[in-house]
N, C-alpha and C positions, 0 to 999 in steps of 0.2 A: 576741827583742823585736819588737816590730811595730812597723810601718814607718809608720804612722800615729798612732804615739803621740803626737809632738811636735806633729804636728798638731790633736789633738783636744785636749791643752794649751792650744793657743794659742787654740782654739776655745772652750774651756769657759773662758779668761779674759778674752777680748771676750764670751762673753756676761756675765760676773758683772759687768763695765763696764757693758752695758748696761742691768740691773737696775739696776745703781745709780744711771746714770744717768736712768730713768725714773724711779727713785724720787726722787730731786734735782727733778724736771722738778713729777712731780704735788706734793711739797710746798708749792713754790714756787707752783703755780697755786693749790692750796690757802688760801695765804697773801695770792697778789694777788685772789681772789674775794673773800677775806675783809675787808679792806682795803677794795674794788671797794666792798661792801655799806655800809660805814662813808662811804666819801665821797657816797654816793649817798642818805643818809639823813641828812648833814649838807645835802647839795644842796639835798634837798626842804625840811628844815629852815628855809633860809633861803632857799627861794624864795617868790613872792609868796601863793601858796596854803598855806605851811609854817607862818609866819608870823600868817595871818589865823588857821589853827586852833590855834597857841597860845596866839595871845591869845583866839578864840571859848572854848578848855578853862578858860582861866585865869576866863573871865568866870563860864562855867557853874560852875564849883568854886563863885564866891562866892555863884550867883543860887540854886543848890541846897541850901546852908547857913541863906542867911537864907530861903527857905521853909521850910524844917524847923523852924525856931524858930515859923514859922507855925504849920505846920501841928501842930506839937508842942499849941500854945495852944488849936488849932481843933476837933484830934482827941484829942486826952491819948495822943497817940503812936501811934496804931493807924492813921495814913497816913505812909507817905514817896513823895517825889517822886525821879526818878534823870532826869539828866536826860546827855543823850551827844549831842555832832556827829556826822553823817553825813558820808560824804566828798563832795566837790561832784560831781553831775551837772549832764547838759545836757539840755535841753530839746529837744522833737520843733522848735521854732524857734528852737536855739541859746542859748538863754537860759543861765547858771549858776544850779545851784538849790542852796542849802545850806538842808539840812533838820536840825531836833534831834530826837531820839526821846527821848519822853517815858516813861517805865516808873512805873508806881507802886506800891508795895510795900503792900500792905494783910497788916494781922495778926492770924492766926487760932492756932487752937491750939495747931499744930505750931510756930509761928515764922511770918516775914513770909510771903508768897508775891506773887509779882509778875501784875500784871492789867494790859492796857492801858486808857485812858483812859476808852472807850467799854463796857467793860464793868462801870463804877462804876455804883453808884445813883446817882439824883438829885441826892441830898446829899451824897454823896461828892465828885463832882465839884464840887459849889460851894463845897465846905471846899477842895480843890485848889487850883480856878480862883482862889479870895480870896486864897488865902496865897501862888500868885503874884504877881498883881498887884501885892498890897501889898509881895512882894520886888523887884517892877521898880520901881517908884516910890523903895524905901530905896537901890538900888543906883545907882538915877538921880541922887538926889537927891547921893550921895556920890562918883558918878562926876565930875558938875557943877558938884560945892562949892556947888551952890544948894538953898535950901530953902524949899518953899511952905508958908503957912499956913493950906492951904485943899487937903482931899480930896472928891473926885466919887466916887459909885460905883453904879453903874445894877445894880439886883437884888442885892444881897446876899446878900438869907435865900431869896432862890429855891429852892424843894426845902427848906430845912432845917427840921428838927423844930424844937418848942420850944428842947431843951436844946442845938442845934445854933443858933438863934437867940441863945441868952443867951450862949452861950462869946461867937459875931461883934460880936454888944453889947459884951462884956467887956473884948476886942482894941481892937473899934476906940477905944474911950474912951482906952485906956494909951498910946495913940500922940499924937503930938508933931503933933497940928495945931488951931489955933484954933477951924477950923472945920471940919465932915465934909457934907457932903451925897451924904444916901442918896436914889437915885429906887426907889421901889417901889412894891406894889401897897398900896391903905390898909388901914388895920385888918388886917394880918394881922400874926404871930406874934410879928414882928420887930417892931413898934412900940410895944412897952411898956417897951422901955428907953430910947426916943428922947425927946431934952426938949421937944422943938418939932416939931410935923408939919402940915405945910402940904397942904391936899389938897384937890386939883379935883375939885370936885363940878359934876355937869351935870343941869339942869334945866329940863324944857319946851325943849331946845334949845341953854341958856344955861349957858355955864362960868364959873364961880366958884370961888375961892378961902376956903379955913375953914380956920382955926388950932384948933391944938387944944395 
């Protein structure tokens, strides 16, 4: 029998302890990393930048919804808007910047396909640009519990064809205000739905006012 026997017994069961105890070790870390990530993402959660982006999300959910309904009206579905917070940076002078990225989903053959803003036609972007606006105005209007009876809206049919003019005609009339005031350029496309159009005429120098 060898004279070493007992000893490499003793040897090969300190090491299967130590296995085991490495194994014990990294589970454990396993488990407080895991843990570590959960409080650390409750952290952010509820710190003051956690906080501003879940209510920035909560807001974009609804401002993204009621322009769809827009733009549902403005395009018969063939635009959507996406709209997603950025995470805040800083500025070359410290400043905090929170920016949204805007994606819009235009539909072709295959199904939607996404384009950014700047690569819309004309009139695409001004069916966009209205069907927000007119979502920050109902969002405002419901965030504030106040309601005006009176809309402004500088170029509307800017860029839009005819039948891109009659849909914004269409829209704005269904909406809940006494009054609409459009600024635009005269006689074009967009003013033969309008009931009353006031327009500055200039003559020999001299502005004037003609209803029509």
């Amino acid at each position: 029998e060898s004279p070493h026997k007992e000893k490499l017994l003793s040897l090969e069961s300190l090491l299967k302890e130590s296995e085991e105890s490495i194994h014990n070790v990294t589970t454990q870390k396993g488990e407080m990393e895991k843990e570590l990530g959960i409080l650390s993402a409750v952290d952010l959660s509820f710190s003051r930048t956690g906080i501003q982006n879940f209510l920035l999300e909560g807001v974009l959910q609804e401002l993204q919804l009621k322009t769809a309904n827009f733009l549902e009206l403005l395009s018969s579905g063939a635009l959507r808007l996406i709209l997603n917070p950025t995470r805040p940076s800083k500025s070359k002078q410290g400043a905090t910047l929170e920016r949204i990225d805007k994606t819009v989903e235009v539909w072709a053959k295959s199904g939607f396909v996404s384009r950014s803003l700047k690569s819309l036609s004309g009139g695409e972007q001004r069916r966009v640009a209205l069907a927000l606006s007119l979502a920050f105005s109902e969002l405002g209007s419901e965030r504030s519990n106040t309601r005006s009876n009176m809309l402004v809206l500088d170029e509307p049919f800017q860029h839009l064809d005819l039948e891109g003019c009659q849909r914004a005609t269409t829209l704005l009339k269904s909406l809940q205000f006494r009054t609409i005031l459009l600024v635009s350029q005269a006689y074009d496309s967009g003013t033969a739905g309008i009931e009353r159009a006031d327009c500055v005429v200039k003559r020999d120098g001299v502005s004037s006012i003609e209803s029509f």
